[in-house]
Each structure stands twice: as C-alpha cells, then as structure tokens.
C-alpha positions as CSV (number, residue, x, y, z in Angstrom):
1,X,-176.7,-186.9,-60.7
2,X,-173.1,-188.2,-60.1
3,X,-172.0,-190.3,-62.6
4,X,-169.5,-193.2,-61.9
5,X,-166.9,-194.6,-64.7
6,X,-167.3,-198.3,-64.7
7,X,-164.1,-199.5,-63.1
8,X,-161.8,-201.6,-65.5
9,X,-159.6,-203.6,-63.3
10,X,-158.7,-207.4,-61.9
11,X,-161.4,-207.1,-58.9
12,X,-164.3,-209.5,-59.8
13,X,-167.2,-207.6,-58.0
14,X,-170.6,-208.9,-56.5
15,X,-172.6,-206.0,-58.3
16,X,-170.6,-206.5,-62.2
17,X,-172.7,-203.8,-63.4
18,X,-172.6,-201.3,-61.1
19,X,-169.6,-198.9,-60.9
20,X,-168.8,-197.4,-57.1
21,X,-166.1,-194.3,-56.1
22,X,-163.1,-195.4,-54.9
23,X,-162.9,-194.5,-50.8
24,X,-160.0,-192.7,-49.9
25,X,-160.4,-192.7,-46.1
26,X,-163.5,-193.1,-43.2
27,X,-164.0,-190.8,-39.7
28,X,-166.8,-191.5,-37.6
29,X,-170.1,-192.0,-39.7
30,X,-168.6,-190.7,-42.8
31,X,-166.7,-191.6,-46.0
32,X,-164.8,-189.9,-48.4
33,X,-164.0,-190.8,-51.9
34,X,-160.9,-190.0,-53.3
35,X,-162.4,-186.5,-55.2
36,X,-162.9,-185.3,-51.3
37,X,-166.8,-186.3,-51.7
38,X,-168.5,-187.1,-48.0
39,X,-170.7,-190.3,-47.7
40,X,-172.8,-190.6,-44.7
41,X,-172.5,-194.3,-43.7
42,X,-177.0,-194.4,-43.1
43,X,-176.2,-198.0,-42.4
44,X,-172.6,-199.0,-41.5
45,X,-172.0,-200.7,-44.4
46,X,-174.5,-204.3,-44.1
47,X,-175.0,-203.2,-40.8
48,X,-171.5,-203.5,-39.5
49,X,-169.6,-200.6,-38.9
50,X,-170.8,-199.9,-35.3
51,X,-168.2,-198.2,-33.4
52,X,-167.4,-195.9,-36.6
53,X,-164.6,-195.4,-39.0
54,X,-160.9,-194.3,-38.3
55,X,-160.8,-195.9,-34.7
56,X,-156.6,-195.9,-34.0
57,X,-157.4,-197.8,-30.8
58,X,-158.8,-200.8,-32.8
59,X,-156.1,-200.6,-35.3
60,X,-153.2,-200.0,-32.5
61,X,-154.6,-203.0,-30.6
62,X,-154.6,-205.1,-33.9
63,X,-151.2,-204.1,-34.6
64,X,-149.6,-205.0,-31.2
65,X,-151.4,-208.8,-31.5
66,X,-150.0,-208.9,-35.0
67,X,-146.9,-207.4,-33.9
68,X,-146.8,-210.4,-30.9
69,X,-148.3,-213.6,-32.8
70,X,-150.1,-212.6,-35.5
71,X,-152.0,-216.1,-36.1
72,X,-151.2,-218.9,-34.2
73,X,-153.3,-222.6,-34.8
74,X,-155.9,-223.0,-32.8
75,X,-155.1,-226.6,-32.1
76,X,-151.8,-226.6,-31.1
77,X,-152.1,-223.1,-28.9
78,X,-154.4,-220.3,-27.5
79,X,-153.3,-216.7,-26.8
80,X,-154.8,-213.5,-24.7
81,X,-156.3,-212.2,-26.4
82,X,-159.1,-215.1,-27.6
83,X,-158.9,-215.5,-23.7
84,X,-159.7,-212.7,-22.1
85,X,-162.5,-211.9,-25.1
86,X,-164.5,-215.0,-24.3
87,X,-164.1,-214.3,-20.4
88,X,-165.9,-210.3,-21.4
89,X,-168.1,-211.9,-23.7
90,X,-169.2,-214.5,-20.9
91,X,-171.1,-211.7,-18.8
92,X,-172.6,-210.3,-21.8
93,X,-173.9,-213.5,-23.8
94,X,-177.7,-214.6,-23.0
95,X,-176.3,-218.2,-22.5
96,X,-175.2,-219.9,-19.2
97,X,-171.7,-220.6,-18.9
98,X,-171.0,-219.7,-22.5
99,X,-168.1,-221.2,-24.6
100,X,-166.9,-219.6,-27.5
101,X,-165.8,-220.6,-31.1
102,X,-164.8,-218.0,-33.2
103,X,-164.8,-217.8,-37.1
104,X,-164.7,-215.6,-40.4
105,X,-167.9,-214.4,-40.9
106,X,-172.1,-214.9,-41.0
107,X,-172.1,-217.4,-43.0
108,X,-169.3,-219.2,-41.2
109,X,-171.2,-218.7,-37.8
110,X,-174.8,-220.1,-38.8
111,X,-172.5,-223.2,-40.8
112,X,-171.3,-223.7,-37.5
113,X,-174.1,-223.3,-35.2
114,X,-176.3,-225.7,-37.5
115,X,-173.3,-228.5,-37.0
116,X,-173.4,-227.6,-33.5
117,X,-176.7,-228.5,-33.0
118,X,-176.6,-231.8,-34.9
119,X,-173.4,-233.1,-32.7
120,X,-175.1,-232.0,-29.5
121,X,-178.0,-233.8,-30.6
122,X,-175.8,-236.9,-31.4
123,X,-173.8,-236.5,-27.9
124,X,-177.4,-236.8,-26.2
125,X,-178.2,-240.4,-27.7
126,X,-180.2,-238.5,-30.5
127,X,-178.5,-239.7,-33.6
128,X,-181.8,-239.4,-35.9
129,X,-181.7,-235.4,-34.9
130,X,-180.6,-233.9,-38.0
131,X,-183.3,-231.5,-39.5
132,X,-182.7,-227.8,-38.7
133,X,-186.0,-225.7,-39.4
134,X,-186.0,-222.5,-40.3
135,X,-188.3,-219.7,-41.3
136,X,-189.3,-218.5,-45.2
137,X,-188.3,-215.1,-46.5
138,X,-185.1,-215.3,-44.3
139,X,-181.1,-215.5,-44.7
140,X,-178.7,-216.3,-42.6
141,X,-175.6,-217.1,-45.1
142,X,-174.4,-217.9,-48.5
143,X,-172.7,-221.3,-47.9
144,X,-174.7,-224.0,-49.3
145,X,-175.5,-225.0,-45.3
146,X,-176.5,-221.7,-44.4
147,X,-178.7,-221.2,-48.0
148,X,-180.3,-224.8,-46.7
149,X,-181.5,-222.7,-43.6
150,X,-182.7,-219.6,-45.8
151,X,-185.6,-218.5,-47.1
152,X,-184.7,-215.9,-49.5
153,X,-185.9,-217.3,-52.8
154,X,-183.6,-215.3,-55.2
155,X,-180.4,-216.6,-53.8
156,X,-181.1,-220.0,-53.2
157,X,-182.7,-220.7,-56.4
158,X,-179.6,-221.6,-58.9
159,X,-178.4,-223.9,-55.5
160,X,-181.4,-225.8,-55.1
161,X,-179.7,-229.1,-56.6
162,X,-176.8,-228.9,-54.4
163,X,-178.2,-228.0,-51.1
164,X,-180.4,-230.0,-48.6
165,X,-183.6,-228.0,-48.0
166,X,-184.8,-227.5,-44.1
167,X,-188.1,-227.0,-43.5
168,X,-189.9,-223.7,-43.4
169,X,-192.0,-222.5,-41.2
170,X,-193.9,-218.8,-41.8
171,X,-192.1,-215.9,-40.2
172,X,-193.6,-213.0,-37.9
173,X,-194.1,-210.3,-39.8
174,X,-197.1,-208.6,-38.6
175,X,-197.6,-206.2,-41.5
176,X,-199.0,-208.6,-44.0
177,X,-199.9,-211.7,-41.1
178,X,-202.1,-211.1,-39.1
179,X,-201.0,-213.7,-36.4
180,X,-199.9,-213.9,-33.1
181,X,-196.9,-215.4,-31.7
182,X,-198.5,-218.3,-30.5
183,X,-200.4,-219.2,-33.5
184,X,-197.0,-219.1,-35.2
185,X,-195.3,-221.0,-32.7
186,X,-198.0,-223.4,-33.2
187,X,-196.9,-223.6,-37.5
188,X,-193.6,-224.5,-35.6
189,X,-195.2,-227.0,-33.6
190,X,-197.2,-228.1,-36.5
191,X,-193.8,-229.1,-38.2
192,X,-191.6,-230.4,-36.0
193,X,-194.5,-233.3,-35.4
194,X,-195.0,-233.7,-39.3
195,X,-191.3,-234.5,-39.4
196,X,-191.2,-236.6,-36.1
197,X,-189.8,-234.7,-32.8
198,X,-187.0,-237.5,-33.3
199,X,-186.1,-236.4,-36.4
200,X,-185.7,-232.3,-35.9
201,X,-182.2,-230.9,-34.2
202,X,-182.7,-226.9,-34.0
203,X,-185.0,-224.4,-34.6
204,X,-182.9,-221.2,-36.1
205,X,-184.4,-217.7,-36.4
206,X,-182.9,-214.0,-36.0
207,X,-184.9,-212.4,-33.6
208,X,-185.5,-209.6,-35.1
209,X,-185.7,-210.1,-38.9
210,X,-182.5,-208.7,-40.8
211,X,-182.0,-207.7,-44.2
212,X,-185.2,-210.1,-46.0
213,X,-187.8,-208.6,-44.3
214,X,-186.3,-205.4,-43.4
215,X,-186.3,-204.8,-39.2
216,X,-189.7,-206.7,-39.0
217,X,-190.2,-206.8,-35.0
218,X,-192.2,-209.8,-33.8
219,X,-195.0,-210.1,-31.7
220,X,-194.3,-210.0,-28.0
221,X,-195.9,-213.5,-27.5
222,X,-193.7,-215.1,-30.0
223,X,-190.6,-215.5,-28.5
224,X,-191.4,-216.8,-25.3
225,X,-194.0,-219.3,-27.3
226,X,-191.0,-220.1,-29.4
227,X,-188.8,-221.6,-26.9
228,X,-192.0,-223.3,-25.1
229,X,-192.3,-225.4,-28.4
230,X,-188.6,-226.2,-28.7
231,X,-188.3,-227.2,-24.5
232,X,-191.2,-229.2,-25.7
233,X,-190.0,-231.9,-27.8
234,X,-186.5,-231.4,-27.1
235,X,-185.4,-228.9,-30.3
236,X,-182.1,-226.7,-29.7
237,X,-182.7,-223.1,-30.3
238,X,-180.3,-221.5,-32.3
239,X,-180.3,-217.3,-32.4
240,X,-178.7,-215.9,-35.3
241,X,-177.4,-212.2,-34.5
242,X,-175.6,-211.9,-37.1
243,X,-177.2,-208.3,-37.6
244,X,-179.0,-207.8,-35.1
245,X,-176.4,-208.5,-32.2
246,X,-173.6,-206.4,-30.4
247,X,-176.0,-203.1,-29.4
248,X,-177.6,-202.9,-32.7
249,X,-181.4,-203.3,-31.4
250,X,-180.9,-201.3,-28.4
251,X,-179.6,-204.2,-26.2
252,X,-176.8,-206.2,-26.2
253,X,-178.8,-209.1,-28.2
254,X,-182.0,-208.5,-30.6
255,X,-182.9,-211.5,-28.0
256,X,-182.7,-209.3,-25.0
257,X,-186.1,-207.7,-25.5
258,X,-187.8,-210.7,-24.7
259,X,-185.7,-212.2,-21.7
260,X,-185.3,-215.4,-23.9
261,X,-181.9,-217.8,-23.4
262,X,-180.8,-219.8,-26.7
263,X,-179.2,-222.4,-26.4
264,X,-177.0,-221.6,-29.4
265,X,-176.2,-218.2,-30.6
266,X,-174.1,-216.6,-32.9
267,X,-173.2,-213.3,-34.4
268,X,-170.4,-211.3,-36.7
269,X,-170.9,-208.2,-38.4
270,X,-170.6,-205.7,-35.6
271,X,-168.3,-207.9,-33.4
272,X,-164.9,-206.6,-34.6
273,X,-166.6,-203.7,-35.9
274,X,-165.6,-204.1,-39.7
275,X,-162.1,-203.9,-39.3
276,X,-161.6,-207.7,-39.1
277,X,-163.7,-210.5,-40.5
278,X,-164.7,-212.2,-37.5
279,X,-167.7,-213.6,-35.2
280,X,-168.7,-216.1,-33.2
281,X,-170.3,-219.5,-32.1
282,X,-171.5,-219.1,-28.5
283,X,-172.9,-222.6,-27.1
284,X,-174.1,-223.6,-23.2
285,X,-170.6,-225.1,-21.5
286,X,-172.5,-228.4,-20.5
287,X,-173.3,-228.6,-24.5
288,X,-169.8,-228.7,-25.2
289,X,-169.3,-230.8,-22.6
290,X,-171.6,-233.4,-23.6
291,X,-169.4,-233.7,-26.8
292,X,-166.5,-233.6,-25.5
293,X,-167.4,-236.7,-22.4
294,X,-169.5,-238.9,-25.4
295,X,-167.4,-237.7,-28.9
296,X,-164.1,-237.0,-28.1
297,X,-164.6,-233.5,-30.3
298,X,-166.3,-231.4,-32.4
299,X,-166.2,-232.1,-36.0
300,X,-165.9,-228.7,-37.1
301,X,-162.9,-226.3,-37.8
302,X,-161.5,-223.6,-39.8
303,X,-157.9,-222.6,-39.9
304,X,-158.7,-219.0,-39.3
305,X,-160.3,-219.8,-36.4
306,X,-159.7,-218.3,-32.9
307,X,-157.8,-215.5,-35.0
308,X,-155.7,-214.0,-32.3
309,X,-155.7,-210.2,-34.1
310,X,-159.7,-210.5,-34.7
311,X,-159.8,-211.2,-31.3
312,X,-157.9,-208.1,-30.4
313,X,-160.2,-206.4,-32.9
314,X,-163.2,-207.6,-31.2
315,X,-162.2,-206.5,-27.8
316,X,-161.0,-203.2,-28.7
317,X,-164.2,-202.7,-29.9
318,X,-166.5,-204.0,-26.8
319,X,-164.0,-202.0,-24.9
320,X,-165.2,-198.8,-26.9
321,X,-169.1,-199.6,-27.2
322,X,-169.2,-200.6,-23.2
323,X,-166.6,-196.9,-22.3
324,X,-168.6,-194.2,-24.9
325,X,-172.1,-196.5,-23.5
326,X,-173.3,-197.2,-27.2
327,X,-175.7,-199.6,-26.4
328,X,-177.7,-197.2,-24.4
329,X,-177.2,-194.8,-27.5
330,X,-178.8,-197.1,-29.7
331,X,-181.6,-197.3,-27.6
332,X,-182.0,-193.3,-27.0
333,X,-181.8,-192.3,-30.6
334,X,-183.5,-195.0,-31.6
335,X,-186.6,-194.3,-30.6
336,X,-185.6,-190.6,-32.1
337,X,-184.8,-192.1,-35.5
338,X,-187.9,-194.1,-35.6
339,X,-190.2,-190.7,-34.7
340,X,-188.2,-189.0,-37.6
341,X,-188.6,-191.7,-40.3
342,X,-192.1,-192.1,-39.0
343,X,-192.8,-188.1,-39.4
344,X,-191.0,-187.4,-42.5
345,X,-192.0,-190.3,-44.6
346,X,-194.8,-192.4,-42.8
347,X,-197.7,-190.1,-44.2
348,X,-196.4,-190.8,-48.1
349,X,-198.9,-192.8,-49.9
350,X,-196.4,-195.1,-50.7
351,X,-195.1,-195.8,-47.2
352,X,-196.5,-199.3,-45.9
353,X,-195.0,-199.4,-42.7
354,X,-191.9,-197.9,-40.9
355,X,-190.6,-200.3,-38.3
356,X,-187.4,-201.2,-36.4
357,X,-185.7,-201.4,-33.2
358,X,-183.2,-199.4,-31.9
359,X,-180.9,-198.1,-34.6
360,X,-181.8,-200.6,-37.3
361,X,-185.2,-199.3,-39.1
362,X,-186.7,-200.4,-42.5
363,X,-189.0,-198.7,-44.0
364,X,-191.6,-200.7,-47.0
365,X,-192.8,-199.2,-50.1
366,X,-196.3,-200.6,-51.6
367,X,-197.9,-199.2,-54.3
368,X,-201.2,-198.6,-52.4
369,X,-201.6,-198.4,-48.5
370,X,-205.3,-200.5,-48.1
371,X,-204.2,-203.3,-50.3
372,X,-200.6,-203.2,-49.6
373,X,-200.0,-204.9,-52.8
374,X,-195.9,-203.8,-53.1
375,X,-194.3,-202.7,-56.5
376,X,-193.3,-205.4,-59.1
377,X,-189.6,-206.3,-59.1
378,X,-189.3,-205.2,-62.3
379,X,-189.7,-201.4,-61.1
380,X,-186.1,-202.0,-58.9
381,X,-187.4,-199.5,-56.5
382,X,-185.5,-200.1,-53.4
383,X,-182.7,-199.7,-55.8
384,X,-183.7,-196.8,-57.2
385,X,-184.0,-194.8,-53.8
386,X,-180.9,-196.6,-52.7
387,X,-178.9,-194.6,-55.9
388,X,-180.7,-191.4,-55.3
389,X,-179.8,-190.9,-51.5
390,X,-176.0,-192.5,-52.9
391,X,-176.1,-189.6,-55.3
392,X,-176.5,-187.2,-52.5
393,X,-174.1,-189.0,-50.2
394,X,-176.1,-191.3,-48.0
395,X,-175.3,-194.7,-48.1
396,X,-178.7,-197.0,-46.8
397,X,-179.1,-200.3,-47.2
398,X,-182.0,-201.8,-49.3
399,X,-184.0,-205.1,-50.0
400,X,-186.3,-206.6,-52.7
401,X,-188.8,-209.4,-52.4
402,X,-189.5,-209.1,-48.8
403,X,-193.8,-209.2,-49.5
404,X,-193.5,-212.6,-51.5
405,X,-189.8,-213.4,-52.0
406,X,-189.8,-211.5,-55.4
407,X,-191.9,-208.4,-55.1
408,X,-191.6,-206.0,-52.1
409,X,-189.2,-203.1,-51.7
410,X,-187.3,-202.1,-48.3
411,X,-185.1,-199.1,-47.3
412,X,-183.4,-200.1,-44.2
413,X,-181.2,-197.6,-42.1
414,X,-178.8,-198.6,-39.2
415,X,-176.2,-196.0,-39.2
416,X,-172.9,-196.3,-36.6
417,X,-174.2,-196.4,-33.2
418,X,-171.7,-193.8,-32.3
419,X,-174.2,-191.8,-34.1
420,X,-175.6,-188.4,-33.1
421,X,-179.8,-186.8,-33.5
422,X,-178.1,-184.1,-35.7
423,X,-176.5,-186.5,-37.8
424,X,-180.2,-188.6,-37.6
425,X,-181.8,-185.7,-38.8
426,X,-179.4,-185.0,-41.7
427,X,-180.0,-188.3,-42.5
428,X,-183.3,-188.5,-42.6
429,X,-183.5,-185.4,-44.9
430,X,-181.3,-186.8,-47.3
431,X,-183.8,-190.3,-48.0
432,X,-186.9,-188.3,-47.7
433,X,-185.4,-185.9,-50.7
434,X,-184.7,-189.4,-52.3
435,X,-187.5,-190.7,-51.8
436,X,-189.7,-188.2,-53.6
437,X,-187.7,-187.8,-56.2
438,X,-188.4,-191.6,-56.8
439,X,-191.9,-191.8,-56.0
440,X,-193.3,-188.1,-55.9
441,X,-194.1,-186.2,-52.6
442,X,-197.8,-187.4,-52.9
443,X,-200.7,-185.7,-51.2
C-alpha cells in the first residue's frame, strides 16, 4: 500500500481529506508522479482525456492562437479559429444546420441549453414554457440550474432551498426496471400532461447514462419513443453529451446509436481534450433564428465564451481523433474491453452487471446477485476498489448511490480512446486484482 502525505498548502481541494501524488508529466494513457511512479489513466480523468496526454500538436496549435489573439470578446469580434471549428463541427453534429455557442465547461453547457430552450420557447409565442424535466438518479452540472435538472440526491440535497426543482421522470436502467422504452416514455408522457403541455419547455437526458448510473445503456425502443412524446406536445429535446459525446460511445454522439436528432445538444469534457476548459451549445439554425427575428438576442453570455485558444484546442483535437480514426477505435476495442471486464469479473458473486458502450464501461457491485440488493453506503466500496487499483497505478473512475441515490456501488472505466487491447488487458488485470482484494475472489 502506497501511502500519500496529506498535502499542506493554499489549494482548497474537492476531496479535503484525501491526499493525491503530485503529477510530474502525462504521455499517451499514462501519468507519472514526480517519484517516476506510472499511472494508467483507466478513465481519462472524468472521462475526458480522449486523444491522450503530451499531445505537442494541441499545445503548438494553442500556442500560435494565443500567440495571435489570445481572447478576443465575443461581442465585439470573432476569429478562425471559432469559425472554421463550428463549420467541422457542422458535418459531425446530429442537428440540422447547427449553430454553435461555446463555453467553460458541463455545467456551463447544460446552464445554457436549459436557457436555450426557455427563449426558443418564448420566441415561438410560448411564454408559459418554462419547466425543463429531467430524469432521477442523474447529473448534468453543479450550478444551481443544472442541480435543478439533476437527480443525484447527494449533491443536490444542501441546495434544495436555493434551486427550482424540475420534474423527474424515472430513468432506463434495465438492471433494476424492468421496463421498456415505451412504457418509460409513457412516465414522460404521463408528466408533461400533469404539468400541462403549455407549461413544459425541454425534456433533457444523456443518452447514455454518465457517471450516476454508471454506462447504463437504454432500451432500443426508448429513444425513438422519447422524441415521439416530445414531437407530441411540442417539448424541445435537449441531449446532454457531456460524457458521453466526441467518440466516447463508439460514435460520434452517445445519440448516434439510435438515429435520433435533438433539437439541442451539448457536450465538454472530451471536446478540447482536457487541455482547455471548453464545450459547447449546439442549437437548430432556424432555432436561433426564431430568437433572433422575435427577441432581438439571446439572453445568455459568458465572457469566456467563444474562447479563441479553446477553440484551437478543440480543433486540434477533432483533427487528431478524425486522422488516427479514434472513433472507430472506440468502437473495435470496445466491444474487446467489454468481453474482458465481462470474463474477468462478470462471474464474481458480487458482480451485478457489467455494461457499457464503446470505451465507457461500469461495472455494479451488489452484495447478492438474485436480490441485487447493493452494499450500504456506509461500506464506501466503490471507493475502496477505486484506492486499491490507485495503489497499483490504475486510475478508474467510481460512483456511489446509483441503486437508490444513496446505496449502490459503480466502477466505471473509459480509458483514452487512443487506447490499445494490450493496454485493455493490463487494465483489466490491475481492477480485477483490486477487486478481490476488496471483496474476495469468491467461488
């Protein structure tokens, strides 16, 4: 067991109590502290290193936008960079005639996309449009907008007071319910006419669920059933891809495996590939449109929007996922990655389920398979696994309360999609050692 000296210094730290080696320097999937100790990066950080560490032609493409303008107001002027992006972006965006609005981060994105939906709403003549429902036991943010839209009870709880609560609907997660797509596009039906069609703006959902649920794939029927309802009574749908976006599925857009157009979509993490803070709103051009002709503007803004050098970063990095055919790598290996986690760890009588999609897999922990009844918080399981494979040097990602919003333990793995199977299977060896040191090898 490595131990790690608390650090004693003027960063203020999300995880207070939990020390973490100082990185020295990243190439490819790996990290390396400053002792020389190699990390694998299982899951790219929260899922958004994609292209891999050390990339000079990201950095040298950053560096010639900051060495041209490095930020220029959005208002007053655009540059080529933010240009040419949205133009590549255009052919690869499941929305017709895309328009782009670029921000910081998630949370920034889904703050947007929600305030999106309320002024196209308004530009249409549908002023009394401004309920955005959502679906429990997910997250799409931590600003108090995006917590409204969430359904992750631990982090919204000391909020509540502050916030304005949408309305939840229950989420697909065929491991614990047992329902189809349609029968849960019918619990979306089911509250949009509680609340009154007039009333509701968007329906936002990622299409494959991220880090609550852990890579929880819906059922096939669902999405198209989905945008049936929301065509229905007139409801924008808004995609969050956060995660899920930018290859990490095995297409372009978690969306993509179901032939499904948004209306709204939006994504971050693996757009600039980590090394800038960036993603994006992507709306339908006669959307915008409609606000511009009937409001003048969108009441929305940021003054890091439109960043010219995350732009650079961004396209640097399509340029290298579309040259080295990443995408089609995430789909390949994949599959492989799934058969491995499956083979080394889906027989273990604590194994629920191992599911995913591309290279993003979770894998639940329950204390017994026929009841499925998961481990009580208090056990810290996922966490416990998580430090074990750290201690090794695999870095994985992992999530509690995905069976009830409290209990329920995920190990989720989504490694750089530059990735290789030797690397997969190293991988893999590493969280299966973790995981029975954690829980035993059982039978």
């Amino acid at each position: 067991m490595t131990t790690y000296k608390h650090p004693h210094g003027h960063v203020f730290y999300r995880k207070m109590n939990h020390a973490r080696p100082k990185i020295a320097y990243g190439e490819g999937i790996y990290l390396f502290d400053e002792s020389g100790k190699r990390y694998i990066d299982g899951s790219g950080g929260p899922l958004v290193v994609n292209v891999g560490h050390g990339r000079s032609e990201i950095v040298a493409a950053m560096a010639e936008q900051a060495q041209k303008a490095a930020y220029v107001h959005a208002i007053m002027f655009t540059n080529e960079a933010t240009e040419q992006l949205s133009d590549e972006l255009a052919e690869l965006v499941p929305i017709d005639n895309p328009r782009f609005f670029y921000l910081s981060s998630g949370s920034e994105v889904v703050e947007g996309a929600i305030k999106l939906a309320r002024q196209i709403q308004q530009a249409r003549g549908q002023a009394t449009r401004d309920i955005i429902t959502c679906r429990s036991l997910s997250y799409h943010g931590m600003t108090l907008g995006a917590l409204g839209v969430s359904g992750r009870p631990g982090l919204r709880t000391p909020y509540m007071g502050m916030m304005v609560n949408m309305p939840h609907v229950r989420p697909p997660y065929p491991y614990r319910f047992e329902a189809s797509g349609e029968e849960l596009a019918g619990r979306l039906e089911e509250s949009i006419m509680a609340y009154g069609a007039e009333t509701v703006a968007a329906f936002i959902a990622e299409p494959i669920s991220g880090a609550s649920l852990g890579a929880v794939v819906p059922p096939d029927d669902y999405w198209p059933a989905v945008r049936r309802v929301c065509d229905k009574y007139g409801v924008l749908l808004i995609a969050d891809e956060v995660l899920v976006g930018m290859g990490r599925t095995g297409k372009w857009w978690g969306i993509n495996h179901w032939n499904i157009e948004p209306d709204i979509l939006v994504t971050s993490k693996g757009l600039a590939g980590g090394y800038f803070p960036f993603g994006f709103v992507a709306a339908k051009h006669s959307d915008v449109e409609t606000i511009r002709q009937n409001l003048g503007d969108w009441n929305h803004g940021g003054t890091f929007s439109h960043h010219p050098v995350g732009c650079a970063a961004a396209l640097a990095t399509l340029h290298i996922m579309q040259k080295e055919r990443l995408v089609e790598n995430s789909a390949t290996l994949g599959v492989k990655l799934g058969e491995m986690l499956q083979d080394a760890l889906g027989h273990h009588p604590n194994v629920g389920e191992v599911r995913g999609r591309g290279l993003f897999w979770g894998v639940e922990f329950v204390q017994d398979k026929a009841s499925k009844d998961p481990f009580p918080a208090a056990r810290h399981l996922a966490w416990d696994i998580w430090q074990k494979a750290f201690d090794k040097g695999l870095a994985v990602y992992y999530s509690q309360g995905c069976a009830d919003g409290q209990n329920g333990d995920v190990i989720m793995v989504g490694p750089p999609l530059i990735v290789t199977e030797v690397q997969l299977v190293e991988m893999v060896a590493i969280l299966t050692e973790a995981v029975h040191e954690a829980l035993g090898k059982g039978a």
